[in-house]
MARBA-3410 file (N, C-alpha, C, O; in Angstrom, 1 decimal):
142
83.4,88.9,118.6,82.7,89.5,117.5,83.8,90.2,116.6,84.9,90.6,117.1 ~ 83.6,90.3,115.3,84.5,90.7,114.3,84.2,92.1,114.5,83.2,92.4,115.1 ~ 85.1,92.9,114.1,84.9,94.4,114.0,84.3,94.5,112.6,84.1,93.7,111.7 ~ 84.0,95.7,112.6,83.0,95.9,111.2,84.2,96.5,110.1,85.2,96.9,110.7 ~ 84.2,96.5,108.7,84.8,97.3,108.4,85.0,98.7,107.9,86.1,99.1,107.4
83.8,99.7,108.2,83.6,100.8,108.2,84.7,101.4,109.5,85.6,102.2,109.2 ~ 84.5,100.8,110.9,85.5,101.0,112.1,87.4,100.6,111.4,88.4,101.3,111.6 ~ 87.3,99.6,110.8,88.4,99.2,110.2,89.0,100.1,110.1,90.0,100.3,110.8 ~ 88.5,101.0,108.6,88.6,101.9,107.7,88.7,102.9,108.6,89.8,103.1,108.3 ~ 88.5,103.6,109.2,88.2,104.9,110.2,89.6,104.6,110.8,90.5,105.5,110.8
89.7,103.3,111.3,91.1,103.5,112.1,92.1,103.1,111.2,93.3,103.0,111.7 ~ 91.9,102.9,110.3,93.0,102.8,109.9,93.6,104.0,109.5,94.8,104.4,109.6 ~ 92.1,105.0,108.6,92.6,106.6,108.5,93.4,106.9,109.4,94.6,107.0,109.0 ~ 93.0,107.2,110.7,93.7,107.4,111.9,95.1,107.5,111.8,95.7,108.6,112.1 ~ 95.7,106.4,111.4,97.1,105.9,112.1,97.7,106.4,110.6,98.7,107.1,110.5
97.0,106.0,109.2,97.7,106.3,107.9,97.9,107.9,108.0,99.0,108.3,107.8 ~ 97.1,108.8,108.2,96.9,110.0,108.0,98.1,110.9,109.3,98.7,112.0,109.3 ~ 98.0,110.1,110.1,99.1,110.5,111.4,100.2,110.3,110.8,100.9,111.3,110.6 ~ 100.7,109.1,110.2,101.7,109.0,109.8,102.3,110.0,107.9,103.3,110.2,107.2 ~ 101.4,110.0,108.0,101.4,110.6,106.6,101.7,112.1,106.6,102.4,112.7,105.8
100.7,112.9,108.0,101.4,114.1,108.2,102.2,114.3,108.8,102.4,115.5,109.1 ~ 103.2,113.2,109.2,104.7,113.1,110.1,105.8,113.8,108.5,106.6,114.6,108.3 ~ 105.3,113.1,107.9,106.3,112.9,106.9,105.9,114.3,105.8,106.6,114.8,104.9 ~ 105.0,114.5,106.1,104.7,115.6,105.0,104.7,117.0,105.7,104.0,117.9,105.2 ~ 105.3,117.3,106.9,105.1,118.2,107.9,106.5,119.1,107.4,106.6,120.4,107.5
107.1,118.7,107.1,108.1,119.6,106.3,108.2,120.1,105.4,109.1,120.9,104.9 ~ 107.4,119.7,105.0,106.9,120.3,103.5,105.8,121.8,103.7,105.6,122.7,102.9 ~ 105.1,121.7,105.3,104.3,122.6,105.6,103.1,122.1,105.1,102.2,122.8,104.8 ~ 103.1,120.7,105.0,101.7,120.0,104.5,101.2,118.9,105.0,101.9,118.2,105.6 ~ 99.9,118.6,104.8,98.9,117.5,105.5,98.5,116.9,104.7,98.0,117.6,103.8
98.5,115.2,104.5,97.9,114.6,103.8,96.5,115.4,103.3,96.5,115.5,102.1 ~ 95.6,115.9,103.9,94.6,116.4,103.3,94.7,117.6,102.4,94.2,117.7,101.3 ~ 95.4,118.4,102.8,96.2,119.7,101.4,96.9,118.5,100.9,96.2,118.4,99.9 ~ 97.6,117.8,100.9,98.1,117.1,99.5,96.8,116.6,98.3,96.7,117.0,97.1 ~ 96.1,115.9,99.1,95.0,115.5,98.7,93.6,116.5,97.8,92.7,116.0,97.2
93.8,118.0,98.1,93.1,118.7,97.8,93.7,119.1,96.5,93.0,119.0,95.5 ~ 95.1,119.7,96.5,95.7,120.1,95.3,96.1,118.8,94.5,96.7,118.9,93.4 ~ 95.8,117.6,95.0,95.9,116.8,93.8,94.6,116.6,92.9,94.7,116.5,91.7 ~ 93.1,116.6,93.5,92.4,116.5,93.3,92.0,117.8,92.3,91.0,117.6,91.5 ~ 92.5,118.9,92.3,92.4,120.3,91.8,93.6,120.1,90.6,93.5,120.9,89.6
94.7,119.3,90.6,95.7,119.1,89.3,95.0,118.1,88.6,95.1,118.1,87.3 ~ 94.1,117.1,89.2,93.5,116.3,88.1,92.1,116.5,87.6,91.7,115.7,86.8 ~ 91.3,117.7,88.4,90.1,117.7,87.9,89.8,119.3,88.3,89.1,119.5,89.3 ~ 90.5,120.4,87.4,90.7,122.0,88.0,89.3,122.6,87.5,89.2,123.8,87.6 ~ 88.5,121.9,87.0,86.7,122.4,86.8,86.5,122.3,87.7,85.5,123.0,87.8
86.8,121.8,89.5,85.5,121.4,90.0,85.3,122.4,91.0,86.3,122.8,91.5 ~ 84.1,123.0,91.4,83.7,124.0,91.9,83.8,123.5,93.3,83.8,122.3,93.6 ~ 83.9,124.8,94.6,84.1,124.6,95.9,83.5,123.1,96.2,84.2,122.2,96.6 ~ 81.6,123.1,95.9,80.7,122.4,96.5,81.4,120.8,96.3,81.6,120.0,97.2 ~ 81.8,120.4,94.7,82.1,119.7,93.9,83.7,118.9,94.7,83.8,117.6,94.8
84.7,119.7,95.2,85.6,119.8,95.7,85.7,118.8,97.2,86.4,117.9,97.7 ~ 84.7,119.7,97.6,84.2,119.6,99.6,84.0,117.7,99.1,84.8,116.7,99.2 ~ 82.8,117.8,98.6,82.4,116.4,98.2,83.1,115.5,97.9,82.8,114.4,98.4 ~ 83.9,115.5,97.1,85.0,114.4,96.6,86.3,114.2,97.9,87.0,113.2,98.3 ~ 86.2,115.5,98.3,87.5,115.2,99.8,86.5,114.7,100.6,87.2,113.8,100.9
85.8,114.6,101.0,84.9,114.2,101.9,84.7,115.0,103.5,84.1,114.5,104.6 ~ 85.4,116.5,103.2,84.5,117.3,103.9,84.0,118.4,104.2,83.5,119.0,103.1 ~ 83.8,119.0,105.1,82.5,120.2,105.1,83.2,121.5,104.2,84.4,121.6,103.9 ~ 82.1,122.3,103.8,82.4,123.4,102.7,83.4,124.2,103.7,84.4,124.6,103.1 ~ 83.2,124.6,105.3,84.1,125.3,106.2,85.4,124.4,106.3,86.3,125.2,106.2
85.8,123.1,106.3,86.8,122.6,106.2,87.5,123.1,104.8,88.7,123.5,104.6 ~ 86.8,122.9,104.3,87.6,123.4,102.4,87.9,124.6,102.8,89.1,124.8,102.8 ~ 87.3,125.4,103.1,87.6,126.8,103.4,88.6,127.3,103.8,89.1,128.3,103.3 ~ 89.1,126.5,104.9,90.2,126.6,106.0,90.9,126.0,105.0,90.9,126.8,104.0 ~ 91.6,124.7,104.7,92.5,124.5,103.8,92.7,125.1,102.7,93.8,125.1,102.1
91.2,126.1,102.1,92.2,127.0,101.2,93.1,128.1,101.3,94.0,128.5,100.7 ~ 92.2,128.4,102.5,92.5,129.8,103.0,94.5,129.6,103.1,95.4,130.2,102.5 ~ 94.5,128.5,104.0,95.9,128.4,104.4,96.9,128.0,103.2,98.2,128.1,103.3 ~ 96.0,127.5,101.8,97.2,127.2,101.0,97.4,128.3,100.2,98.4,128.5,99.4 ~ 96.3,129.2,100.4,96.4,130.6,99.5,97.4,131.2,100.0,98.4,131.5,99.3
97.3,131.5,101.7,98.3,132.2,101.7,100.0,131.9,101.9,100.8,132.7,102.1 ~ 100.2,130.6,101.8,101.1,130.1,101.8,101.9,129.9,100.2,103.0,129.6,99.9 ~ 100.7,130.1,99.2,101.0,130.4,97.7,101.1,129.4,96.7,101.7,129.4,95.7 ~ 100.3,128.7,97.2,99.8,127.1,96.2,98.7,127.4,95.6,98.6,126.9,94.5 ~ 97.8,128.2,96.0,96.6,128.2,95.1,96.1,129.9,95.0,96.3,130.8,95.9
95.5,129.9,93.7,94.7,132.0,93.7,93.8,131.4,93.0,93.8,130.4,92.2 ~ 92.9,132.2,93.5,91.0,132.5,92.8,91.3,133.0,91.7,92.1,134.0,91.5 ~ 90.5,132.3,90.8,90.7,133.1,89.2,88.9,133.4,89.2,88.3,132.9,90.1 ~ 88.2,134.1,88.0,87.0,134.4,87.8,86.5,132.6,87.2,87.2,132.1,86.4 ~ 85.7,132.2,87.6,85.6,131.0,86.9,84.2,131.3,85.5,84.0,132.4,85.0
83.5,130.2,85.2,83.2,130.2,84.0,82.0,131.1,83.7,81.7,131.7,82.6 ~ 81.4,131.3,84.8,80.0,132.3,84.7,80.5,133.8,85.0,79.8,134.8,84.7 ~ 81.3,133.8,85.6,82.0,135.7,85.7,81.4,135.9,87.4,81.6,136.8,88.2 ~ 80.6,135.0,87.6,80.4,135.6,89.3,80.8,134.4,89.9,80.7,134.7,91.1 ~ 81.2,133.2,89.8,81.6,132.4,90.2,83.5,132.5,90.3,84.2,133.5,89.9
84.1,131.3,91.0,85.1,131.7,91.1,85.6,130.5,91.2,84.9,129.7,91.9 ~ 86.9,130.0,90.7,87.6,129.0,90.5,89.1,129.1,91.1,89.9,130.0,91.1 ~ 89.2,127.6,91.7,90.9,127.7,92.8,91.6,127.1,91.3,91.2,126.4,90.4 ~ 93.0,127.7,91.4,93.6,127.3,90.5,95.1,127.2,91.0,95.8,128.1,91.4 ~ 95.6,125.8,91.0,97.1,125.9,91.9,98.3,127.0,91.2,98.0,127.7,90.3
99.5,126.9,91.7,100.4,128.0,91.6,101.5,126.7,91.0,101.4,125.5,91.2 ~ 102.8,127.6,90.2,103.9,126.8,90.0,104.9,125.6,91.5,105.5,124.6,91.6 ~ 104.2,126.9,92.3,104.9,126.0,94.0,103.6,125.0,94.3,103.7,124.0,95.1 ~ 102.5,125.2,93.8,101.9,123.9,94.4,101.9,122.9,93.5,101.3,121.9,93.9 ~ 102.6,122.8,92.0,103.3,121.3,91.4,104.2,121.1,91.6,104.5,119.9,91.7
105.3,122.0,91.9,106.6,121.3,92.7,106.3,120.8,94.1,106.9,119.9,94.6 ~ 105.4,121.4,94.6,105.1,120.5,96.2,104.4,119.4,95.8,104.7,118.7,96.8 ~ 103.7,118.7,95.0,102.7,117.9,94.5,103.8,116.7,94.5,103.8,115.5,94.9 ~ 105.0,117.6,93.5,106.2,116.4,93.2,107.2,115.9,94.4,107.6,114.7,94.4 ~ 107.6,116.7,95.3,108.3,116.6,96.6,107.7,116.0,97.4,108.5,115.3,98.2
106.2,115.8,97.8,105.5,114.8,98.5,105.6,113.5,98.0,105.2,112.7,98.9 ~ 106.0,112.9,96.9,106.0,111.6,96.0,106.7,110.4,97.7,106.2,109.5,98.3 ~ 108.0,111.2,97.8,108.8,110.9,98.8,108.3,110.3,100.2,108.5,109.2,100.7 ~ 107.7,111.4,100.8,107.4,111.7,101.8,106.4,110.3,102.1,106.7,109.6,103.0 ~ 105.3,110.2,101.2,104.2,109.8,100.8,104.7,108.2,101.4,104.4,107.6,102.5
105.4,107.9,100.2,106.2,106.6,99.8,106.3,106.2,101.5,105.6,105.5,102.2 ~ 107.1,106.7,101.7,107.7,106.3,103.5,106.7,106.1,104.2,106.6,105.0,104.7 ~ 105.4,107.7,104.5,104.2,107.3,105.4,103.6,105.7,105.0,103.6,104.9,106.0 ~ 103.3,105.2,103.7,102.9,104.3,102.8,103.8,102.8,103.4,103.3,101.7,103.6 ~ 105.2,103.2,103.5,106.1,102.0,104.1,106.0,101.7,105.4,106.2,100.6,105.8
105.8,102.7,106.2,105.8,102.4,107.5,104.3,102.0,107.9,104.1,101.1,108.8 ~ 103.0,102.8,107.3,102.2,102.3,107.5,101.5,100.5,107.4,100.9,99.9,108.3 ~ 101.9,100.0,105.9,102.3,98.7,106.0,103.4,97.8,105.8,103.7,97.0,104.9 ~ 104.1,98.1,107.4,105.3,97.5,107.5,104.9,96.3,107.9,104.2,96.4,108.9 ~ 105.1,94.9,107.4,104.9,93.8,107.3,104.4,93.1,106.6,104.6,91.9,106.6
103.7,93.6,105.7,102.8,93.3,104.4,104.2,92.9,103.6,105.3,93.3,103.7 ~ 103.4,91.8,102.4,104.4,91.8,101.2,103.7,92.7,100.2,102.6,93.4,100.2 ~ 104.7,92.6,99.2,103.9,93.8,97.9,102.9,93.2,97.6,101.9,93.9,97.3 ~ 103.0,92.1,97.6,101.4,91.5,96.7,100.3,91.8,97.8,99.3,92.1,97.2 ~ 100.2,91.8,99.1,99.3,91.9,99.7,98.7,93.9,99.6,97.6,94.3,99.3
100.0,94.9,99.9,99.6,96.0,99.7,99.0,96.0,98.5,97.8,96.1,98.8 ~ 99.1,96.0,97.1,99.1,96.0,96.0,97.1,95.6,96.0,96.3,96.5,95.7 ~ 96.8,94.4,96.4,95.3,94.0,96.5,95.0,94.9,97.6,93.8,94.7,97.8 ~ 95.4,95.7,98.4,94.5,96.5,99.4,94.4,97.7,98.5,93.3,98.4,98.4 ~ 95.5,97.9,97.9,95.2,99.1,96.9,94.0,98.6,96.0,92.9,99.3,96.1
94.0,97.8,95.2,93.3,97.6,94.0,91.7,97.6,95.0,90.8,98.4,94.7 ~ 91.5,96.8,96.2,90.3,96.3,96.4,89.4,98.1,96.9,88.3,98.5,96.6 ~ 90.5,98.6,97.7,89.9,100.1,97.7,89.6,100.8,97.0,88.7,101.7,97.3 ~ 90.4,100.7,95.3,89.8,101.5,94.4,88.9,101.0,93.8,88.2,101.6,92.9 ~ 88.8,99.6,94.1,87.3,99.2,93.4,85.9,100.0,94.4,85.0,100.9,94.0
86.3,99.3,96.0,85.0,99.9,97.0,84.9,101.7,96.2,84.0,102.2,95.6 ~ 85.9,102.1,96.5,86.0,103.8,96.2,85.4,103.8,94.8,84.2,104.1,94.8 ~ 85.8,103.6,93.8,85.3,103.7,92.6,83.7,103.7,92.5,83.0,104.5,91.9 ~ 82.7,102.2,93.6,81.5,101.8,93.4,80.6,102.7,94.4,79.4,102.9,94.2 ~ 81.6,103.2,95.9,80.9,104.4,96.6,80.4,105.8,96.2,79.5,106.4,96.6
81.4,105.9,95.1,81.5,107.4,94.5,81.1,107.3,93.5,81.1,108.3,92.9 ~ 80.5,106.3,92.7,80.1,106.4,91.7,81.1,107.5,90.6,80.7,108.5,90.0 ~ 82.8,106.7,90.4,83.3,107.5,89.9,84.3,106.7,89.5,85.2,106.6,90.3 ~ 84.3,106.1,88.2,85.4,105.3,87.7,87.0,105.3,87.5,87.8,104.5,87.1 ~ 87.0,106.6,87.9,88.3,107.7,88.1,88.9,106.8,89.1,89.9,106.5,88.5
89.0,106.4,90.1,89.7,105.3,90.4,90.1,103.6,89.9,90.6,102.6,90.4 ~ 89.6,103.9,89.0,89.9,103.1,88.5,91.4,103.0,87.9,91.8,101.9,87.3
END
């Protein structure tokens, strides 16, 4: 029997995300804080709920990751648009970390498809931000 590719996808998280926080662990960072403050440099409207959803997890997981990048000084609560609401907004240290990850990234990225040619990574890229784009209903991957 073929494996499904939902299991695929899950393990492959697995092994990309391991290796990705090998490489980004000196930085004092985890693929998923990379992923949060990139998501917050490219779309800084979006509210906790809005946030949780697009990373794909729980409002207590967001919580923890902010908590830790707050106090580590990547991101501060500003008042957001209604005055009782409240918006994360990154710090000057969390776009220079945004940019020092580029590296890091690159390598988890090489070692993870070590044997692929470019043209093959290249269509796993493309074919994921198509699935991702038609899951999320969100052309932004595109």
């Amino acid at each position: 029997m073929r494996p499904s590719i939902p299991y695929l996808l899950a393990y492959a998280h697995t092994i990309a995300s391991r290796t990705a926080d090998a490489e980004l662990r000196p930085l004092g960072l985890t693929v998923r804080q990379f992923g949060l403050l990139a998501q917050l440099r490219d779309e800084p409207e979006l509210t906790t709920s809005e946030l949780a959803r697009q990373l794909g997890v729980t409002r207590q997981s967001l919580h923890q990751m902010t908590g830790e990048l707050e106090r580590a000084g990547h991101l501060v609560r500003e008042p957001g648009a209604s005055g009782r609401t409240r918006r994360l907004v990154l710090t000057p240290s969390a776009e220079r970390l945004l940019v020092a990850a580029h590296g890091p990234l690159a390598r988890a990225e090489a070692e993870f498809l070590r044997g692929t040619s470019a043209r093959e990574a290249e269509a796993l890229r493309t074919l994921l931000r198509r699935v991702l784009a038609r899951a999320t209903d969100d052309e932004a991957w595109l």
